[in-house]
C-alpha positions in Angstrom: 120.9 76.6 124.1 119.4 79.9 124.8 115.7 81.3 123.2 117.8 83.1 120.3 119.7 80.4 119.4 116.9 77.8 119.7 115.1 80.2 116.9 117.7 80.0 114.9 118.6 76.8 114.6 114.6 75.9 114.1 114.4 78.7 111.2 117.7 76.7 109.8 115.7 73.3 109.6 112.9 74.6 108.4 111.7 75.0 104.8 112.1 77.5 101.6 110.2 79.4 99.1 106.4 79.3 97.7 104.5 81.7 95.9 101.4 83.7 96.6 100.2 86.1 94.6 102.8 86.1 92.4 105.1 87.2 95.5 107.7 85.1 97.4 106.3 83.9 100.7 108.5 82.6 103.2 106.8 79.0 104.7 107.7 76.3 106.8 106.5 73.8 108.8 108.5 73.7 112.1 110.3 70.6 113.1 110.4 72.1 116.3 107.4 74.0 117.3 107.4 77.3 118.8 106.8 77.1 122.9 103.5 79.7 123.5 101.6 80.3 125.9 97.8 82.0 125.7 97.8 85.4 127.9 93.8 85.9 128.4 91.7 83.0 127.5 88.6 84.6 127.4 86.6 85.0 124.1 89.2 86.5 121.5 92.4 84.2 122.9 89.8 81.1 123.5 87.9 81.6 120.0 89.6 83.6 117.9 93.7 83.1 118.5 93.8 79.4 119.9 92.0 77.9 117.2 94.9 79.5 114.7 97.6 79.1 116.8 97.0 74.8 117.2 96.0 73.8 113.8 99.3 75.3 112.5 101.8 72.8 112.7 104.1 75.6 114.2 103.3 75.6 117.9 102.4 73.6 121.1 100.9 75.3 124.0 103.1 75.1 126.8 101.0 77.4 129.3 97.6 79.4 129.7 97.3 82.6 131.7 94.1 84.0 133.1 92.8 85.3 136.4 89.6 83.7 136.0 90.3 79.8 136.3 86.8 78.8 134.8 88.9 80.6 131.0 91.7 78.4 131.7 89.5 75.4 131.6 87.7 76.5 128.8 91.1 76.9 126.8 91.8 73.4 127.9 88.8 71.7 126.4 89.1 74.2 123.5 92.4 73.0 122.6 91.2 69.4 122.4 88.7 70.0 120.1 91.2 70.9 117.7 94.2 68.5 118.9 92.5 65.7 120.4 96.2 64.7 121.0 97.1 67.7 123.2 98.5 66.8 126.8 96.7 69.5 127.9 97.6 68.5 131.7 100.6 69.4 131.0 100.0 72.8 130.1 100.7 75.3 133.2 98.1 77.2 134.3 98.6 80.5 135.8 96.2 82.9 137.0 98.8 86.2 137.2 101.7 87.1 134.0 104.0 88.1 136.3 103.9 84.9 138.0 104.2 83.3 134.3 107.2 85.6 133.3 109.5 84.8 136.7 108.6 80.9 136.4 108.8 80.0 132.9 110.5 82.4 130.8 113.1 80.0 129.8 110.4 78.0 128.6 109.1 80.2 126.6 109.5 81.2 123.0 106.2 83.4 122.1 102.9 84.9 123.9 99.7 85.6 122.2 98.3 88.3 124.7 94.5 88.4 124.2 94.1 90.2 127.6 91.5 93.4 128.3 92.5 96.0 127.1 93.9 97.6 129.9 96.2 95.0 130.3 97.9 94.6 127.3 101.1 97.1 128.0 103.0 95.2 130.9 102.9 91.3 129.5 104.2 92.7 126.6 106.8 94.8 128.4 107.5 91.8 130.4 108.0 89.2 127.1 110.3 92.0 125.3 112.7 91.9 128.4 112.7 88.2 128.3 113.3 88.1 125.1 110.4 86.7 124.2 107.8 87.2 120.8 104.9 88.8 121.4 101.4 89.0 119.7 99.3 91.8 121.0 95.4 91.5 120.2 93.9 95.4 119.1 94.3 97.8 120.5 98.1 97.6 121.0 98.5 99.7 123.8 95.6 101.5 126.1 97.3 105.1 125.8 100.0 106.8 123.7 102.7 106.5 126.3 102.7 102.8 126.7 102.1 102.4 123.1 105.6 103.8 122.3 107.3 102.5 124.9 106.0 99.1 123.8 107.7 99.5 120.2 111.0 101.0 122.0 111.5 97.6 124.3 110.7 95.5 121.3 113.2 97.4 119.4 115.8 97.3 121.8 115.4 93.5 122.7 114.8 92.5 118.8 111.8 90.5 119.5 109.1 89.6 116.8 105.9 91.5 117.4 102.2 91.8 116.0 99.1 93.4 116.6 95.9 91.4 116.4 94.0 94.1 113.4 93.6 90.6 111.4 92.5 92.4 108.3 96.2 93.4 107.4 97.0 90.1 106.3 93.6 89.8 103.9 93.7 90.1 99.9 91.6 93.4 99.9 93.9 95.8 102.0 96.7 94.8 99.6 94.5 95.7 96.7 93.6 98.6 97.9 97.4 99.6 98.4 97.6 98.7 95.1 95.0 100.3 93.3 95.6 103.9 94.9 99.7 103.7 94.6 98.6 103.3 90.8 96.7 106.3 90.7 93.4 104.6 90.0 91.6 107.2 91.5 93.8 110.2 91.7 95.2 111.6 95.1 92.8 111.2 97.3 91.8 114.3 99.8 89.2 112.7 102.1 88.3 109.5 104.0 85.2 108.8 105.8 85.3 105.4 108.2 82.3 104.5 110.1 81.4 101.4 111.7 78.7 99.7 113.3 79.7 98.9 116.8 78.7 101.2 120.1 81.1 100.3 123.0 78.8 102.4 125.3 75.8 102.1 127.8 72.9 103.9 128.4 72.5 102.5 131.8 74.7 102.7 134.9 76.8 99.7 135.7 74.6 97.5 138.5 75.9 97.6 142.2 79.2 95.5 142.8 78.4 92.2 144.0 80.7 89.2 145.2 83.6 88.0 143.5 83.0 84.4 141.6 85.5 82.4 143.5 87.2 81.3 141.0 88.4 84.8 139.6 90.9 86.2 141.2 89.4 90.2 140.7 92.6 91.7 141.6 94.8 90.6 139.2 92.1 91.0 136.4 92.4 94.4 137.8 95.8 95.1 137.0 97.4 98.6 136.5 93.7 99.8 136.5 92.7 102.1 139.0 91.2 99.8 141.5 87.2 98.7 142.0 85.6 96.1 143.0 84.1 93.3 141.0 80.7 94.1 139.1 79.2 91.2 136.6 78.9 94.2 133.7 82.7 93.9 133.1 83.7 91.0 133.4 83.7 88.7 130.9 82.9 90.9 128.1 81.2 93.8 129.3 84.4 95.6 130.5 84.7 97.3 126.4 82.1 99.7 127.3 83.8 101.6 130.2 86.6 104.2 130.6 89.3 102.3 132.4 88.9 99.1 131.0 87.9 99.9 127.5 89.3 102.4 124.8 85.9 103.7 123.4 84.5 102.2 120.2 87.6 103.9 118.1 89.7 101.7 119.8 87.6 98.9 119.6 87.1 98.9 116.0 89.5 102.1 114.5 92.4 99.6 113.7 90.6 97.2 111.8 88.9 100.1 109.8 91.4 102.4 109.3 94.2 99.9 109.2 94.0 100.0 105.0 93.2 103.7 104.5 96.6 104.5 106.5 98.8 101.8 104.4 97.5 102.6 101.2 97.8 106.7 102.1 101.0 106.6 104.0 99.2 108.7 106.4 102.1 108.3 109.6 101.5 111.2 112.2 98.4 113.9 112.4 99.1 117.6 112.3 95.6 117.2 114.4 92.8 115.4 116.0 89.3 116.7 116.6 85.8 115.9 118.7 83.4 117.6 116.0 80.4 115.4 118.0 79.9 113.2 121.1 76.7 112.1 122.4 77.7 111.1 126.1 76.4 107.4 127.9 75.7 106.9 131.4 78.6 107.7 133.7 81.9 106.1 133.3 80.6 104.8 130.2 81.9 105.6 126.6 80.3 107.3 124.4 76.6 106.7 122.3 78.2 108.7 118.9 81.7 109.9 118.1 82.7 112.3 115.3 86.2 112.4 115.3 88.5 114.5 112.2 92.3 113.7 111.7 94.0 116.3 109.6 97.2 115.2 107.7 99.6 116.9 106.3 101.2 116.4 102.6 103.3 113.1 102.7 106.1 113.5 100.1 103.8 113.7 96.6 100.8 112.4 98.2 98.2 115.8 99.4 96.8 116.5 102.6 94.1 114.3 104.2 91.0 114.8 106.3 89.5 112.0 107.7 86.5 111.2 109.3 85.4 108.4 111.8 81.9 107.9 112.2 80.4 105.7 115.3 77.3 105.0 117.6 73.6 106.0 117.2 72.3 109.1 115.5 69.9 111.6 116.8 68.2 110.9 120.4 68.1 106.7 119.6 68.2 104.7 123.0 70.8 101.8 123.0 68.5 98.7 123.8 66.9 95.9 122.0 65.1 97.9 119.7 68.6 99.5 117.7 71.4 96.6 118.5 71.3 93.6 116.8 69.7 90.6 118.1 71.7 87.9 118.8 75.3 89.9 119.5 76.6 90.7 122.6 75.2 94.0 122.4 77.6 96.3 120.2 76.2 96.1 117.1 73.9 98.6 115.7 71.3 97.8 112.8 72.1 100.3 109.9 69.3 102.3 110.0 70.1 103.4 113.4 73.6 104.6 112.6 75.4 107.5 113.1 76.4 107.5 109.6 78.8 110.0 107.8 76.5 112.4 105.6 79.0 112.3 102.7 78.2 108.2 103.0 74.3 108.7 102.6 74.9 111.1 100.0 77.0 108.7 98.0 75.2 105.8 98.5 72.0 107.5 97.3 73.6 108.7 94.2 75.1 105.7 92.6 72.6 103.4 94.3 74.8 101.4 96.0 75.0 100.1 99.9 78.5 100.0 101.2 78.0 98.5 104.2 77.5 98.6 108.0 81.4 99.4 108.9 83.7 100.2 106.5 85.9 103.1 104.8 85.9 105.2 101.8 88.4 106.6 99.8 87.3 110.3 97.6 90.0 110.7 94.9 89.7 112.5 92.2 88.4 110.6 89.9 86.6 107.9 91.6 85.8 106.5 95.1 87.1 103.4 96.6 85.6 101.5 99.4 87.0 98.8 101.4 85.5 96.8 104.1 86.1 96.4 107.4 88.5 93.8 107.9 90.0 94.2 104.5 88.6 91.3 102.9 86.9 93.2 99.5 87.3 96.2 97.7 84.9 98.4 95.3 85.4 101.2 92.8 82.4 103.4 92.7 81.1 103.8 90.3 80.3 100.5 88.8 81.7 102.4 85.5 85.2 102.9 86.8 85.5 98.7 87.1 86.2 98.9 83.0 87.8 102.8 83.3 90.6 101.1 85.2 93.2 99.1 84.7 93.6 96.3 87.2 97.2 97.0 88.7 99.8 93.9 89.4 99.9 92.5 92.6 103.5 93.8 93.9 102.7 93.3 97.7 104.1 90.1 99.0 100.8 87.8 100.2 100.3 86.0 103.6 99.6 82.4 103.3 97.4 81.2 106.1 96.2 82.7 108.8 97.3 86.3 110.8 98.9 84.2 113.8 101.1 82.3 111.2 102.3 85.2 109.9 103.5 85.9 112.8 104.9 82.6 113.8 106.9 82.6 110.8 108.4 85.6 112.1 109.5 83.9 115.5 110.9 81.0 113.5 113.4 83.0 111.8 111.3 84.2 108.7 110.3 87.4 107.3 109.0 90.5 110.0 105.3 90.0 110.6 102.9 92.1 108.4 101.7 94.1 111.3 104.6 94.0 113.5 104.8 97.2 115.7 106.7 98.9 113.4 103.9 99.3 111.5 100.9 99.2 114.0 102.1 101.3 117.1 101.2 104.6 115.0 98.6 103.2 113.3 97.2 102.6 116.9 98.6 105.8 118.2 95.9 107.3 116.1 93.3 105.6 117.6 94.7 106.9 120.9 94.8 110.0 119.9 90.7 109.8 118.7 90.8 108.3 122.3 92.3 111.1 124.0 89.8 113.9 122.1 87.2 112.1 123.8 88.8 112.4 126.9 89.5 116.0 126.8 86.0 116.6 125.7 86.3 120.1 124.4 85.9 119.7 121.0 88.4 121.8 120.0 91.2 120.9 117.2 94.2 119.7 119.7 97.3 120.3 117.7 99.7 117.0 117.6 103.4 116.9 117.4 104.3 113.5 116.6 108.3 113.7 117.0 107.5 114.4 120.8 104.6 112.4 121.2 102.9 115.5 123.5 100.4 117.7 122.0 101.0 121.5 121.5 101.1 123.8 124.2 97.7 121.7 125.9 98.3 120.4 129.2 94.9 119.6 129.3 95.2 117.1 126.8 98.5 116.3 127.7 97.1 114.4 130.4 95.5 111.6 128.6 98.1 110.3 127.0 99.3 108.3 129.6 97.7 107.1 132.8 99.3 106.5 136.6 100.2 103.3 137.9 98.8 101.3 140.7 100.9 100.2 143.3 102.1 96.4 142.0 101.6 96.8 138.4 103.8 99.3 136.9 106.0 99.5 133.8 109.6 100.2 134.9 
């Protein structure tokens, strides 16, 4: 029986209807699980995904991936914390994907890639053209090349697909949907996002040092340019640098923006714009971003502007006296923020905080704000709460958790919520904040989304894609 068939047949045996919401929701317990294997164990895969992914009654781990091998082990004892049962043993361990991909894709029905960022393009590559599901942690792809080409190979091979912006499966971005397709606030003209994490240093990366010897630095590597090891990368540090990271837009943008651009129907920018940067130490990101999307008029909805606010205002250092104790170092208390004026000026008008990292909506009779990973929504001001009519729910619900969702999708249910259908130009936005940065002119760089390039702007052109190294590339 081949991986299709195998999915079928399991999606056959497998159960009916509930309601959520007042919505349909396709469910099931499989009677025979899903075959996944965990592509980057390190804090998101080990943490976040694999706690998800083995209470669900859909899946069994059938191999881990990581080129550090101390992860692996971690994953291993993880997983028995939440299936005591787990033949964990069992489990292949592999330090390189492509290794993975030539040995087991038989065995394989689904990967949850929770890698660097840098790395997220080729084992997804790889699982399309092995016909195999894939589950992509944020940000989808690391530039605006790969990201389409990602979406083209799981078109073509008909795999299920997700990205990891877990927000999209929460009550509050379906409200907000809701609310704004029922004209609750009126068309809305402007959008200011802000949020409080700085992927950026102030400092220089330390001298490179020995490799730990149970990483194997080349392969965490990848399609990267090449370096050699340095302890402020890896495990977690690596989000702050240009290479390995994708700048705090593409750390936090698609968890942020992810509502505003289902509920506005933004698709593609006209434009993208670095209005302010505040640079960090060399090869770092950078300490504040201002970054303005224009879009144009989407059937009867009007134009958009929006605004994404990050990092540290004024001359602030980034140290222990503006993050957060207690975090690994990204989070900024909100009275250090670089915070979007029209924010303050809200906030101090109807008395209200709205948050550390969050978006808000300017309509034209009201504001909405949602939070960051879509779990509330407010109407400001307090009066519009009794002005407005609560809308009905019309958007189908997902029961259970982000990584079911998509499960149910590889069993032979519905399309996953944020499949890449949806996601890649969501993400391609981010990208294209990304790419501003990059270009560093702050000028408006006019965007043609039919052929992906920017207008007449070599310049820019340039960053949206990056060159392969020798070992690692894409065709």
């Amino acid at each position: 029986m081949n991986r299709r068939d195998f999915i079928r047949t399991a999606a056959a045996c497998v159960g009916g209807l509930s309601v959520s919401g007042g919505q349909g929701q396709w469910t099931e317990t499989a009677k025979k699980p899903l075959r996944v294997a965990l592509i980057g164990c390190g804090d998101r895969g080990c943490h976040a995904l694999l706690p998800n992914i083995a209470t669900s009654g859909m899946a069994e781990f059938v191999a881990f991936v990581d080129p550090d091998a101390r992860a692996v082990v971690r994953a291993q004892e993880r997983l028995k914390k939440y299936r005591p049962d787990a033949k964990t043993g069992a489990i292949a361990a592999f330090g390189d994907y492509r290794d993975f991909y030539m040995q087991m894709a038989g065995g394989v029905d689904a990967v949850f890639i929770a890698t660097p960022n840098h790395q997220h393009c080729l084992p997804a590559l790889l699982a399309s053209r092995n016909g195999i599901h894939a589950y992509v942690e944020k940000p989808m792809a690391y530039t605006v090349e790969e990201g389409r080409r990602m979406l083209a190979e799981a078109r073509a091979h008909r795999v299920a697909t997700q990205m990891g912006q877990h927000g999209h499966s929460n009550e509050g971005a379906r409200r907000l949907c809701e609310y704004v397709w029922a004209g609750a606030v009126g068309q809305v003209t402007e959008v200011y996002c802000w949020t409080d994490r700085v992927n950026a240093r102030e400092q220089p990366l330390a001298q490179d040092s020995a490799c730990p010897k149970d990483l194997e630095w080349d392969k965490w590597i990848g399609p990267a340019a090449w370096r050699g090891f340095n302890g402020g990368l890896h495990p977690v540090g690596w989000y702050s640098w240009r290479g390995f990271g994708s700048a705090t837009i593409g750390n936090m943008g698609n968890h942020v923006i992810d509502p505003v651009f289902w509920a506005l129907k933004l698709g593609s920018p006209e434009s993208v714009q670095l209005v302010d940067y505040r640079p960090g130490a060399e090869a770092s990101w950078g300490l504040r971003d201002h970054i303005v999307w224009k879009f144009p008029k989407r059937g009867d909805l009007a134009p958009v502007e929006m605004h994404w606010f990050d990092g540290l205002k004024g001359d602030l250092h980034w140290d222990a006296s503006t993050w957060t104790p207690g975090t690994y170092k990204y989070i900024v208390k909100k009275e250090n923020q670089n915070l979007p004026p029209k924010l303050v000026e809200i906030e101090k008008k109807y008395s209200v905080d709205l948050g550390r990292c969050a978006s808000v909506l300017i309509g034209e009779k009201g504001i909405l704000c949602i939070s960051v990973f879509g779990e509330s929504l407010r109407l400001v001001p307090d009066s519009l709460r009794s002005a407005v009519t609560p809308p009905p729910k019309t958007i189908p619900r997902i029961r259970g958790s982000h990584q079911a969702d998509f499960m149910r999708a590889c069993l032979g249910g519905p399309a996953a919520c944020a499949n890449f259908e949806y996601s890649q130009p969501l993400n391609e936005i981010m990208l294209l904040g990304v790419a501003a940065i990059e270009e560093g002119s702050g000028k408006r760089l006019d965007w043609d989304g039919k052929t992906g390039r920017f207008t007449h702007d070599d310049a820019a052109n340039k960053f949206l894609s990056r060159p392969d190294r020798a070992g690692w590339g894409f065709s």
